[in-house]
PASEBA-1860 file (N, C-alpha, C; in nm, 3 decimals):
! residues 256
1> XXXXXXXX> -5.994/-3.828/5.851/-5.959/-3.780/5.717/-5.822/-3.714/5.716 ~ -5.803/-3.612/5.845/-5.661/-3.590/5.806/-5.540/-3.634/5.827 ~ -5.624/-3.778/5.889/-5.470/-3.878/5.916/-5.452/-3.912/5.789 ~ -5.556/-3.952/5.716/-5.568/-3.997/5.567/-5.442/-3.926/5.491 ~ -5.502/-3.792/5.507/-5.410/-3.673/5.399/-5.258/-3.706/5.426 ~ -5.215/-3.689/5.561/-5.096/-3.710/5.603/-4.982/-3.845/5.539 ~ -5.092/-3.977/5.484/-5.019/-4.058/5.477/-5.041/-4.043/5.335 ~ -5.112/-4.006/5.217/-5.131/-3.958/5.103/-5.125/-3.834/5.075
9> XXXXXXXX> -5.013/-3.755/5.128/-4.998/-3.634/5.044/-5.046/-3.627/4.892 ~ -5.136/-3.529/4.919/-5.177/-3.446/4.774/-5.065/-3.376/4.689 ~ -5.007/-3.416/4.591/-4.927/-3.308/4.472/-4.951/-3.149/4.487 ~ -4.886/-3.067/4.455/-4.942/-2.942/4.467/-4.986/-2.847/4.348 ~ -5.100/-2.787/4.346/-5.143/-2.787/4.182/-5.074/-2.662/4.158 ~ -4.987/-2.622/4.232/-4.886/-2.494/4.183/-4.753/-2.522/4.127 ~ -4.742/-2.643/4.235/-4.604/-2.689/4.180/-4.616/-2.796/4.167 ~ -4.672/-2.907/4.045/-4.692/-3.029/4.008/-4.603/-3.113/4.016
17> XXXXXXXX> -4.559/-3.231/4.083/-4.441/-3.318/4.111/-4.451/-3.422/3.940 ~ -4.338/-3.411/3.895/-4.339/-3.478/3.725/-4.170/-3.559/3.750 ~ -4.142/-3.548/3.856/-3.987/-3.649/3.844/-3.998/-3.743/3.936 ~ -4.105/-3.824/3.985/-4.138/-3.926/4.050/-4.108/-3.923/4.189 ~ -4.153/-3.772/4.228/-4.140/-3.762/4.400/-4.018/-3.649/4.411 ~ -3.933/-3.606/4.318/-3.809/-3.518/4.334/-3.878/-3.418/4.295 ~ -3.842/-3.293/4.363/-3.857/-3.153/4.327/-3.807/-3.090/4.174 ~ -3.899/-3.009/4.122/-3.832/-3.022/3.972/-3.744/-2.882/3.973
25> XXXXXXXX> -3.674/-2.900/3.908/-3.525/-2.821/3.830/-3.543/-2.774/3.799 ~ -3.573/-2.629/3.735/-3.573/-2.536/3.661/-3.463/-2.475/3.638 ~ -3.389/-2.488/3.490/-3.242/-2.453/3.431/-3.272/-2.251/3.458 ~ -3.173/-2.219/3.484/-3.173/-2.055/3.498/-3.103/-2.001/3.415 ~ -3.147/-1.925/3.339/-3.053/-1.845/3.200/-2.941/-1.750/3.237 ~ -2.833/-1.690/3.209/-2.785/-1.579/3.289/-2.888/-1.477/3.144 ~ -2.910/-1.339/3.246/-2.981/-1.248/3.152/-2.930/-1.203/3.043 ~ -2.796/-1.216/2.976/-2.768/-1.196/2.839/-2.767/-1.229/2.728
33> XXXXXXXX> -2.838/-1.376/2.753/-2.904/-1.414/2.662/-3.009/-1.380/2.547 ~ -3.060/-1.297/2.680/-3.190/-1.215/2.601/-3.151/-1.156/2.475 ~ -3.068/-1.111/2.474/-3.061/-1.021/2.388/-2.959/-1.061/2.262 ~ -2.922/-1.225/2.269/-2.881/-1.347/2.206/-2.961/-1.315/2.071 ~ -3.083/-1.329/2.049/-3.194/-1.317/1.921/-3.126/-1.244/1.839 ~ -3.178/-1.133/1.895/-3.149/-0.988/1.825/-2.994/-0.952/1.771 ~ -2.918/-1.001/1.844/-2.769/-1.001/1.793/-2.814/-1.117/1.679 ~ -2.809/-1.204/1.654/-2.834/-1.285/1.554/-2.836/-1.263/1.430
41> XXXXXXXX> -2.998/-1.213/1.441/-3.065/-1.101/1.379/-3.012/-1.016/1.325 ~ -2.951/-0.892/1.322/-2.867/-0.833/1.319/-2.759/-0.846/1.201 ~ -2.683/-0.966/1.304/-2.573/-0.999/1.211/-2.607/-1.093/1.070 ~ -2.747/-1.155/1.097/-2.778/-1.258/0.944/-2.799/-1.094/0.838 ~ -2.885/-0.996/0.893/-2.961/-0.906/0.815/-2.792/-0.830/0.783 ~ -2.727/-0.772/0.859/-2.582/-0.719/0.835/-2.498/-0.785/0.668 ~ -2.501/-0.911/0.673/-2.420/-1.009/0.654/-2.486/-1.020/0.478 ~ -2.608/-0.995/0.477/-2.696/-0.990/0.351/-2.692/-0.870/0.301
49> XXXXXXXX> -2.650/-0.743/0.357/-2.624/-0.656/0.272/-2.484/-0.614/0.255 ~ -2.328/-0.664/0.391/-2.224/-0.648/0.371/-2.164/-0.727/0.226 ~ -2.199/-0.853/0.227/-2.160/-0.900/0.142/-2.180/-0.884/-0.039 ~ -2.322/-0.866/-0.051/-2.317/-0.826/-0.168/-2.261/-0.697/-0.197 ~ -2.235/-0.567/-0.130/-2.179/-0.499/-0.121/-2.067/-0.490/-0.152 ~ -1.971/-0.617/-0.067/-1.786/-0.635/-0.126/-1.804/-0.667/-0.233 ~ -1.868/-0.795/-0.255/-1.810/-0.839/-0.425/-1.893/-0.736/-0.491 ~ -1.995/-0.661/-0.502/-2.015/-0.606/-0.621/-1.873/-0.448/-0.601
57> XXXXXXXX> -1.860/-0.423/-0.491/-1.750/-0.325/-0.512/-1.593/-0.394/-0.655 ~ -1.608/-0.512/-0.508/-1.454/-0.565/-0.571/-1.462/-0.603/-0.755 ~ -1.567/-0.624/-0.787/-1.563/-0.650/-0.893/-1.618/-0.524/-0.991 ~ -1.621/-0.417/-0.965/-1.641/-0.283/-1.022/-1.580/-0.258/-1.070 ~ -1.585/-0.149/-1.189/-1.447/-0.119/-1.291/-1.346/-0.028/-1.218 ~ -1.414/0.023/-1.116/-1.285/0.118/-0.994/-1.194/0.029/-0.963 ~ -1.233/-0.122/-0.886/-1.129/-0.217/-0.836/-1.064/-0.328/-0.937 ~ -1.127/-0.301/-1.048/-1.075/-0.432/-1.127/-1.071/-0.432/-1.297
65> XXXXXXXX> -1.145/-0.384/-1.345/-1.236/-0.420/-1.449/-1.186/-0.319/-1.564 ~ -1.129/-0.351/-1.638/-1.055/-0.273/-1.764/-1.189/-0.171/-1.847 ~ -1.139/-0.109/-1.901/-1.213/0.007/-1.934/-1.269/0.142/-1.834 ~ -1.238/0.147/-1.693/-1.251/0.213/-1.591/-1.208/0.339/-1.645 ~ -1.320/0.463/-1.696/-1.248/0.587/-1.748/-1.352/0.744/-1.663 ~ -1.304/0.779/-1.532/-1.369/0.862/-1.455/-1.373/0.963/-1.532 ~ -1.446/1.066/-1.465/-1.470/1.214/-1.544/-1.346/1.275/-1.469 ~ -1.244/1.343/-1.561/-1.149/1.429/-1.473/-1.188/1.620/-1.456
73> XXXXXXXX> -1.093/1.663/-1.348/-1.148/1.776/-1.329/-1.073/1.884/-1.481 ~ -0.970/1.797/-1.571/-0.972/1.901/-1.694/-0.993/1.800/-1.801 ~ -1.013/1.827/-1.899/-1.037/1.688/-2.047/-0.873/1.712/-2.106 ~ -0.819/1.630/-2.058/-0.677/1.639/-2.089/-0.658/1.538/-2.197 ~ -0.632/1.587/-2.339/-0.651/1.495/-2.442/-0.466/1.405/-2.447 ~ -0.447/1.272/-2.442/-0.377/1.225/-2.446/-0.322/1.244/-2.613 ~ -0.404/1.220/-2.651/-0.423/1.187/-2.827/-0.367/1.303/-2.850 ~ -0.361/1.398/-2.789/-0.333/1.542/-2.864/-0.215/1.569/-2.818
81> XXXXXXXX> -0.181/1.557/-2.699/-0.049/1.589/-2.632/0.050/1.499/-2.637 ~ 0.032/1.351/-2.667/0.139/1.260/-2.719/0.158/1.230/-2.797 ~ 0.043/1.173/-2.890/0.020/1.128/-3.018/0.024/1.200/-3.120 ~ -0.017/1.376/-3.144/0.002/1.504/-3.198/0.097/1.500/-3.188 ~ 0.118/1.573/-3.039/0.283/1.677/-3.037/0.393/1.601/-2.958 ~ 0.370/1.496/-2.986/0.483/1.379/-2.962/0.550/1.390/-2.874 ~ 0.502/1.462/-2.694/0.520/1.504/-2.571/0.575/1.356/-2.518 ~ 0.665/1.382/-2.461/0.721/1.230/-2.380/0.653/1.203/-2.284
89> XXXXXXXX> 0.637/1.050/-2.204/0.549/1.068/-2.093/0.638/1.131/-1.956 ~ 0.788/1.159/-1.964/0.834/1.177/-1.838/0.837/1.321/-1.790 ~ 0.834/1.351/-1.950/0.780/1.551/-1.881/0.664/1.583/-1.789 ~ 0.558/1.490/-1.830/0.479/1.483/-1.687/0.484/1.363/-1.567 ~ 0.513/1.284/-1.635/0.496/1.191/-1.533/0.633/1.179/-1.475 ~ 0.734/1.267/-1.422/0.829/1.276/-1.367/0.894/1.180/-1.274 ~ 0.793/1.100/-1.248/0.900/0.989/-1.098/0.935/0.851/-1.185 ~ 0.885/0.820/-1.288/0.856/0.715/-1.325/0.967/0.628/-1.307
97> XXXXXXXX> 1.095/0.680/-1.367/1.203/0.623/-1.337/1.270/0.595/-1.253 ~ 1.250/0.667/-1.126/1.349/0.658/-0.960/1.222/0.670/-0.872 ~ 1.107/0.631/-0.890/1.043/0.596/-0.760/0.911/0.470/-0.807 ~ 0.837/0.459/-0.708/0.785/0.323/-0.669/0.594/0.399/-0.753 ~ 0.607/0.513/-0.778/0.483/0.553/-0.816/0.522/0.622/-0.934 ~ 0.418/0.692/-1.038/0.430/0.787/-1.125/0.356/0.904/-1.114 ~ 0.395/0.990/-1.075/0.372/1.112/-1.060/0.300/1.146/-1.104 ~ 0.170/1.264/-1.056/0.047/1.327/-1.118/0.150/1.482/-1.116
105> XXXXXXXX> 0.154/1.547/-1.248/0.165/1.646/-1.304/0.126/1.760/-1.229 ~ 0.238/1.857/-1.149/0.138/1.972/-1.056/0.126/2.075/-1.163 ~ 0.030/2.167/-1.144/-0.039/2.277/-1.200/0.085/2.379/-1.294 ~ 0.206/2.367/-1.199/0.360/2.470/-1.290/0.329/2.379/-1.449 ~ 0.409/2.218/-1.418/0.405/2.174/-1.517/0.303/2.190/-1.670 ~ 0.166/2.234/-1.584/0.068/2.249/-1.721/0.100/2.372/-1.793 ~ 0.145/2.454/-1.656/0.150/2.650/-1.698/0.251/2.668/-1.796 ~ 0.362/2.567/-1.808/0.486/2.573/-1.865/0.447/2.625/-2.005
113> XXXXXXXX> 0.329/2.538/-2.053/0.287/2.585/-2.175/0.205/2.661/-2.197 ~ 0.113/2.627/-2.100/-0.031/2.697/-2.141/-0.043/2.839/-2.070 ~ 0.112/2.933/-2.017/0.093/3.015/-1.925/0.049/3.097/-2.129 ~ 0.133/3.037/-2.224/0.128/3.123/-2.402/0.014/3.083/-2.448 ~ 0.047/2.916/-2.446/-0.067/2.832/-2.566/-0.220/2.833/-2.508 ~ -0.297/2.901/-2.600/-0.482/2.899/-2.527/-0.494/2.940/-2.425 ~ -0.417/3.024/-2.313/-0.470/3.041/-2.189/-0.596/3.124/-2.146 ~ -0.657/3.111/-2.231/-0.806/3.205/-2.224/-0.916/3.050/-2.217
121> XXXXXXXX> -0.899/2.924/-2.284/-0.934/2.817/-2.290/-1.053/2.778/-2.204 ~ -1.118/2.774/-2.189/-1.242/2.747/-2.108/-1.199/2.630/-2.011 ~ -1.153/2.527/-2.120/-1.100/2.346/-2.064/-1.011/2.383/-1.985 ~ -0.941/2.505/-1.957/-0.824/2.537/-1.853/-0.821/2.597/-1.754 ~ -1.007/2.645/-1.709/-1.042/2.666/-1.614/-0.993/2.629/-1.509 ~ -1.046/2.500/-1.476/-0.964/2.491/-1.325/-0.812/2.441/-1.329 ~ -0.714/2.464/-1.423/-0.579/2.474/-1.398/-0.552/2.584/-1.383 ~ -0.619/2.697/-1.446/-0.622/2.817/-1.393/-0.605/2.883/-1.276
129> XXXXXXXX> -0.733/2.794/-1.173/-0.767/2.874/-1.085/-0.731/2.806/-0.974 ~ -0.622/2.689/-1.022/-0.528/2.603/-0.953/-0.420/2.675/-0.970 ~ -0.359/2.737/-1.046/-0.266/2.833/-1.049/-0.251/2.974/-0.976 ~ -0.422/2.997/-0.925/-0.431/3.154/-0.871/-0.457/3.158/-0.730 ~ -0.478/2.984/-0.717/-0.492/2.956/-0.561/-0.411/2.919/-0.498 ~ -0.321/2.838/-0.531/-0.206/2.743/-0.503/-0.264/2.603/-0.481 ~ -0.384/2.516/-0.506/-0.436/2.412/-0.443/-0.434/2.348/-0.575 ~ -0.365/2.191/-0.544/-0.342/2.155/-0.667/-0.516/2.100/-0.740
137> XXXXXXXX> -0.485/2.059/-0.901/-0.594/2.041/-0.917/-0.634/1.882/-0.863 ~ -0.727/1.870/-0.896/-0.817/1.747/-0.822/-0.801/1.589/-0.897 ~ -0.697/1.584/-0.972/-0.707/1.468/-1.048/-0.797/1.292/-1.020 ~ -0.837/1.256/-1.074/-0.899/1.119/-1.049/-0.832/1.013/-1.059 ~ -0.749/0.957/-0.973/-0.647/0.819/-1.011/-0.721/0.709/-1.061 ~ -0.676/0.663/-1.162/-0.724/0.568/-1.281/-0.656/0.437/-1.246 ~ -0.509/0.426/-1.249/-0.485/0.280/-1.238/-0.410/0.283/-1.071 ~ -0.558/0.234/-1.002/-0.546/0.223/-0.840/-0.524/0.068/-0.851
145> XXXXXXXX> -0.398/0.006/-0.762/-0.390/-0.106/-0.686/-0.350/-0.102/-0.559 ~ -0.486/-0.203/-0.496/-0.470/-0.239/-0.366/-0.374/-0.238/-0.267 ~ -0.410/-0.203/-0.146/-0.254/-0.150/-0.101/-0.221/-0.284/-0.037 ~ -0.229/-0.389/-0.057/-0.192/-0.534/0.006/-0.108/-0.559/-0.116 ~ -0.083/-0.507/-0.266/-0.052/-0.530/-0.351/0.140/-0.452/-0.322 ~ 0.260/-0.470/-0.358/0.308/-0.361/-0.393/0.360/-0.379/-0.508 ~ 0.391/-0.243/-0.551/0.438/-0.216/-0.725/0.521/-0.126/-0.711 ~ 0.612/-0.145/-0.778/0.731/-0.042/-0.776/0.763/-0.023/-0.929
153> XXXXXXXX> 0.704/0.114/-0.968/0.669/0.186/-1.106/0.846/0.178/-1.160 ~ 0.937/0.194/-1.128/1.054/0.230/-1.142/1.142/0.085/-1.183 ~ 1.101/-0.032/-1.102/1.125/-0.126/-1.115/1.131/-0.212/-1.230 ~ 0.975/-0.183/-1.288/0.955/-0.238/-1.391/1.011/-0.144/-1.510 ~ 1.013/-0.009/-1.547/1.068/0.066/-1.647/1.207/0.063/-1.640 ~ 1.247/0.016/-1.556/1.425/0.025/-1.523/1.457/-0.157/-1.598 ~ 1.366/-0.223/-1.604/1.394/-0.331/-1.701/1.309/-0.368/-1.772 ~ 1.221/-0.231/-1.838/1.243/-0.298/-1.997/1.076/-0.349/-2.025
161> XXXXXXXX> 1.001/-0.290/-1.929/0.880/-0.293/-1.907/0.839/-0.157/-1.961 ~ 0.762/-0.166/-2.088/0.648/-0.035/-2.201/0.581/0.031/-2.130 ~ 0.551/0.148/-2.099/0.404/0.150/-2.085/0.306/0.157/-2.087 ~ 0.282/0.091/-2.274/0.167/-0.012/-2.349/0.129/-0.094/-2.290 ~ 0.253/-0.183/-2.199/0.226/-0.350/-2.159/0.091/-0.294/-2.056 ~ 0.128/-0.195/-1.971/0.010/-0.178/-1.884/-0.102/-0.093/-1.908 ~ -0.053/0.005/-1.971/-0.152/0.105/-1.999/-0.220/0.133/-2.099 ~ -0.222/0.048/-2.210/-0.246/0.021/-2.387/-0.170/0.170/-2.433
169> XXXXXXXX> -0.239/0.198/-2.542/-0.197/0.305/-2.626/-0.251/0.454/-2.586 ~ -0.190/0.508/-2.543/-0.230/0.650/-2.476/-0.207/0.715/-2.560 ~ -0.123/0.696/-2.677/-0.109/0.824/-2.715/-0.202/0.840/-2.861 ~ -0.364/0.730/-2.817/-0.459/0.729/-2.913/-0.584/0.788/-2.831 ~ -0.589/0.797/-2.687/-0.690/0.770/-2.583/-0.716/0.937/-2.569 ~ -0.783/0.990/-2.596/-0.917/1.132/-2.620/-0.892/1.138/-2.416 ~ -0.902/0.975/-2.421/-0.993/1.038/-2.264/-0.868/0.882/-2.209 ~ -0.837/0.913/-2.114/-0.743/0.768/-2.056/-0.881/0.673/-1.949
177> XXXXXXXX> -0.850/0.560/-2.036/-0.890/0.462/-1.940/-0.819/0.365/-1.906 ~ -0.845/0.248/-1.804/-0.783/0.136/-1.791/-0.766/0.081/-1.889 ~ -0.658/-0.009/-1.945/-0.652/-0.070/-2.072/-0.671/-0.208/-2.053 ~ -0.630/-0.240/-1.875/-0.575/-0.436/-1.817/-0.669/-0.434/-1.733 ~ -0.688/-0.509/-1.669/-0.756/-0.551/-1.571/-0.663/-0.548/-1.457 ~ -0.513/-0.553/-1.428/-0.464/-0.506/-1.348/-0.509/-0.626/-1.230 ~ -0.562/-0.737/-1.239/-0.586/-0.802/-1.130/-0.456/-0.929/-1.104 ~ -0.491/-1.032/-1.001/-0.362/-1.103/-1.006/-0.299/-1.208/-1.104
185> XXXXXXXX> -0.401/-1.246/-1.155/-0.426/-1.311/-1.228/-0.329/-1.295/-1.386 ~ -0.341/-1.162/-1.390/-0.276/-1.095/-1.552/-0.127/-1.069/-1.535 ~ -0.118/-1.013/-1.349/0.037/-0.979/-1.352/0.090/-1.098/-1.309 ~ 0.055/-1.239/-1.282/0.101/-1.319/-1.294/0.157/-1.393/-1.441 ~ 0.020/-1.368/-1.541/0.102/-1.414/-1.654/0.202/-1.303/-1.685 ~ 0.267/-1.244/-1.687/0.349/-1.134/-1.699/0.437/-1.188/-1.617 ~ 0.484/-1.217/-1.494/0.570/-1.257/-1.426/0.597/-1.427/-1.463 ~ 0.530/-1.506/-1.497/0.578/-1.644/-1.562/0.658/-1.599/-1.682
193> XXXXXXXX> 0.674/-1.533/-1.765/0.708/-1.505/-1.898/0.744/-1.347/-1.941 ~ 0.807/-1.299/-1.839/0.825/-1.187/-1.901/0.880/-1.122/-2.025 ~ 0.922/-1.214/-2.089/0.997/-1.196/-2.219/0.875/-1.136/-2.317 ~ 0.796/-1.203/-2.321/0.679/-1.127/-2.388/0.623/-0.968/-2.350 ~ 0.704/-0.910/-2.236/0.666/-0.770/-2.267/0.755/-0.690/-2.245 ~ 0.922/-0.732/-2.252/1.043/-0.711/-2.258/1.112/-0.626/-2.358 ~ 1.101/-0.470/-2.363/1.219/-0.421/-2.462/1.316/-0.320/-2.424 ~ 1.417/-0.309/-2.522/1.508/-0.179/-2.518/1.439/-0.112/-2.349
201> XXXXXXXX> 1.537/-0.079/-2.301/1.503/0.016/-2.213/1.471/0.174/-2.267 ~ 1.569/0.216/-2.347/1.553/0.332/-2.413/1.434/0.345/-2.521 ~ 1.333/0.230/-2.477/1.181/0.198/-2.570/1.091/0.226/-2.521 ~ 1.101/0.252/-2.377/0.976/0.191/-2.276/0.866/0.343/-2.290 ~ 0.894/0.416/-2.343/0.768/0.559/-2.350/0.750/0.541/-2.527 ~ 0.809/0.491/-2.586/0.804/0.419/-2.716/0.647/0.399/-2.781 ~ 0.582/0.459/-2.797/0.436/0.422/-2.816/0.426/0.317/-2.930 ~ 0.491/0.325/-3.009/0.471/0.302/-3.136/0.613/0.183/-3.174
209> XXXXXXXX> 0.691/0.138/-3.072/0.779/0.041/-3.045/0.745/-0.104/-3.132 ~ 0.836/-0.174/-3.221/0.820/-0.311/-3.250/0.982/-0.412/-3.207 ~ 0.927/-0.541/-3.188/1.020/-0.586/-3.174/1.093/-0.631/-3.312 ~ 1.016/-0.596/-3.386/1.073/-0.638/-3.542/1.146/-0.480/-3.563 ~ 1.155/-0.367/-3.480/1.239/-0.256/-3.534/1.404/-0.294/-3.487 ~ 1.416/-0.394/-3.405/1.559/-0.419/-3.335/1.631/-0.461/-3.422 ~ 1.740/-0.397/-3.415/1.867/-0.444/-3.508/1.913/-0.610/-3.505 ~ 1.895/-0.648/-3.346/1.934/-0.751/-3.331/1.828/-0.876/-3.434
217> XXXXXXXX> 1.673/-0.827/-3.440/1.574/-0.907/-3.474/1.575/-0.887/-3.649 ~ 1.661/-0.795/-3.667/1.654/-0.788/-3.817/1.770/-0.872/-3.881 ~ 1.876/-0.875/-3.772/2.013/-0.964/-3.796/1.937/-1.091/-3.819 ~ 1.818/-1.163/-3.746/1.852/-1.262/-3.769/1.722/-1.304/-3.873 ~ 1.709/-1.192/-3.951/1.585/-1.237/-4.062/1.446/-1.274/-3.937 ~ 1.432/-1.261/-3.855/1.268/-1.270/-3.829/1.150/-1.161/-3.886 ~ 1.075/-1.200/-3.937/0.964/-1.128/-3.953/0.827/-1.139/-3.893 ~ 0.798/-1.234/-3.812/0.687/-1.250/-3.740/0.714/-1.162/-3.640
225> XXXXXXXX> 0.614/-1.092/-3.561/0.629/-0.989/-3.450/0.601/-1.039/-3.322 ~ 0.537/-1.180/-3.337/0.543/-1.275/-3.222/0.693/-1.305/-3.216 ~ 0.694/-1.396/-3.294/0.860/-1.447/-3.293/0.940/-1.376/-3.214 ~ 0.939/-1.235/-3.295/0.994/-1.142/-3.253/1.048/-1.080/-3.160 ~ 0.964/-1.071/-3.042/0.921/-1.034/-2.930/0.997/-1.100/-2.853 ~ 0.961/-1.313/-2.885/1.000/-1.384/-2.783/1.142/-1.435/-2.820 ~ 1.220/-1.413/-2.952/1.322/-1.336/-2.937/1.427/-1.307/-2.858 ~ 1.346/-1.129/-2.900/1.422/-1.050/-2.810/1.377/-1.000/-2.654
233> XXXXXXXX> 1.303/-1.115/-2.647/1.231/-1.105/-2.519/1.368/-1.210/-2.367 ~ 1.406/-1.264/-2.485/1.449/-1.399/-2.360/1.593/-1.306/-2.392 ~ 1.673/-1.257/-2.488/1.777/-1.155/-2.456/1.808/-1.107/-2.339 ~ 1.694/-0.984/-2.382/1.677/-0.860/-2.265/1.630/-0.977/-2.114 ~ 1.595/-1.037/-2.107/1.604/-1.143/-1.974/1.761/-1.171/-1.933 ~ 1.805/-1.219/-1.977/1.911/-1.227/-1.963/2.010/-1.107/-1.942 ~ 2.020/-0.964/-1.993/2.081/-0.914/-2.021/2.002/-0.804/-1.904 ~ 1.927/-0.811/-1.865/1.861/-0.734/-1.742/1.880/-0.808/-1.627
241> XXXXXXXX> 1.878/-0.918/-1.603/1.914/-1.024/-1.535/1.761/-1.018/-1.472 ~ 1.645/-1.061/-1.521/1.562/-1.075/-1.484/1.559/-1.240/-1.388 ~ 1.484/-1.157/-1.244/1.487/-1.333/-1.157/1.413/-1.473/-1.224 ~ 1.399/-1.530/-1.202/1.370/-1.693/-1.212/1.222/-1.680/-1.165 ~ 1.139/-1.735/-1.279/0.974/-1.783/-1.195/0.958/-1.802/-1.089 ~ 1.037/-1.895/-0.987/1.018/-1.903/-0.860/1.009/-1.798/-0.751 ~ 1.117/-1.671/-0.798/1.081/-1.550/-0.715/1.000/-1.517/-0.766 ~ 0.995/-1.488/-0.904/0.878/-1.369/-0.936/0.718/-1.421/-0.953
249> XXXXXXXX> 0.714/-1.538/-0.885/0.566/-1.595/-0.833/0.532/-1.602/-0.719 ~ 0.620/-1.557/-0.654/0.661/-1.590/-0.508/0.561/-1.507/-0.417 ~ 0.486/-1.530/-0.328/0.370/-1.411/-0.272/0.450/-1.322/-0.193 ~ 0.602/-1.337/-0.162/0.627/-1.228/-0.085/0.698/-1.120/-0.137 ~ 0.681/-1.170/-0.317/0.726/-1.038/-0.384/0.644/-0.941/-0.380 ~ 0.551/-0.978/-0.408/0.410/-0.865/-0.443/0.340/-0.858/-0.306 ~ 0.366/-0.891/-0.215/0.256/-0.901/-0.090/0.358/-0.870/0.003 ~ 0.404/-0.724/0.093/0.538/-0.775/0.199/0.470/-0.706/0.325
END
């Protein structure tokens, strides 16, 4: 019998022969695999709450969305201080003209008036006590763009750019909100055609500005305020020397 066995080896029921007499292979993992799943995992479950997350941010009235009007730390009535008492915007907003931003108003500037007018005022609380601390007050920036974006505030008021075109009518707004959407989309039509939001330079805090008030637009009998506009829109192009569509569509104007 055990010559028998010898010439009929038995298979081994531990290690079953399945490749026709060859020893079988077993592939070897390196151990970091393991933990392959769970990263997966992870990143699908990550990925389902990062994302709805961006777009519902990006598309929020903070990042985009016209009408965006925060609670500020004083109720600073526009309506009353421009539209009333016919306050210019550069007494507060001081940079507008020689820099790339517009200036938030420090605490002196409010005192200028209000150290006489109402200073018992309840609403002047914390300019008050921004005045007794030295820490400015806390303002809420309203028209935020992206910092992949750039804008140079000075740029545009130095030719002839309102600031109706961006900001609607402030000097009707109780409470300031976004007026544009401010996305790329809008300052592109604005940059194909700028003639349409083109006036007088000595107009641009102008609340109440027409292009039918121009001498030039009255010389030539127009009375439509469209007309008007485009006009004295392609003028002041010329006469500002505004660039050519091709730069001012150009992504490395707005993007550097």
């Amino acid at each position: 019998m055990s010559d028998i066995n010898k010439l009929n080896p038995q298979p081994s029921s531990t290690n079953p022969d399945t490749s026709g007499g060859k020893p079988e292979i077993r592939p070897v993992f390196p151990r970091w695999l393991n933990y392959l799943l769970p990263m997966v995992v992870i990143a699908l479950v990550g990925s389902a709450l990062y994302v709805p997350a961006v777009v519902t941010l990006a598309f929020s009235p903070i990042a985009t969305d016209s009408g965006y009007a925060p609670d500020q730390p004083v109720p600073y009535s526009h309506a009353l201080h421009v539209g009333q008492l016919g306050m210019d915007c550069r007494y507060c907003h001081t940079t507008v003209e020689h820099a790339g931003f517009a200036a938030v108003p420090p605490t002196q500037t409010c005192m200028n008036c209000h150290t006489n007018v109402k200073p018992e005022s309840n609403k002047l609380q914390a300019v008050q006590e921004s005045w007794k601390s030295g820490k400015p007050v806390e303002w809420v920036k309203i028209h935020d763009l992206p910092d992949y974006s750039y804008f140079n505030h000075s740029a545009h008021v130095n030719k002839g750019v309102g600031c109706t075109s961006c900001h609607g009518q402030v000097d009707q707004m109780e409470v300031v909100y976004q007026a544009q959407p401010l996305n790329m989309a809008w300052c592109l039509d604005c940059h194909r055609q700028p003639e349409k939001n083109l006036r007088p330079v000595e107009q641009v805090t102008n609340m109440n500005w027409k292009a039918t008030d121009d001498q030039r637009v009255k010389d030539k009998g127009i009375k439509d305020p469209h007309e008007a506009q485009l006009f004295l829109g392609n003028l002041l192009k010329q006469q500002y020397q505004i660039k050519g569509e091709e730069f001012m569509t150009s992504c490395s104007t707005c993007h550097r």
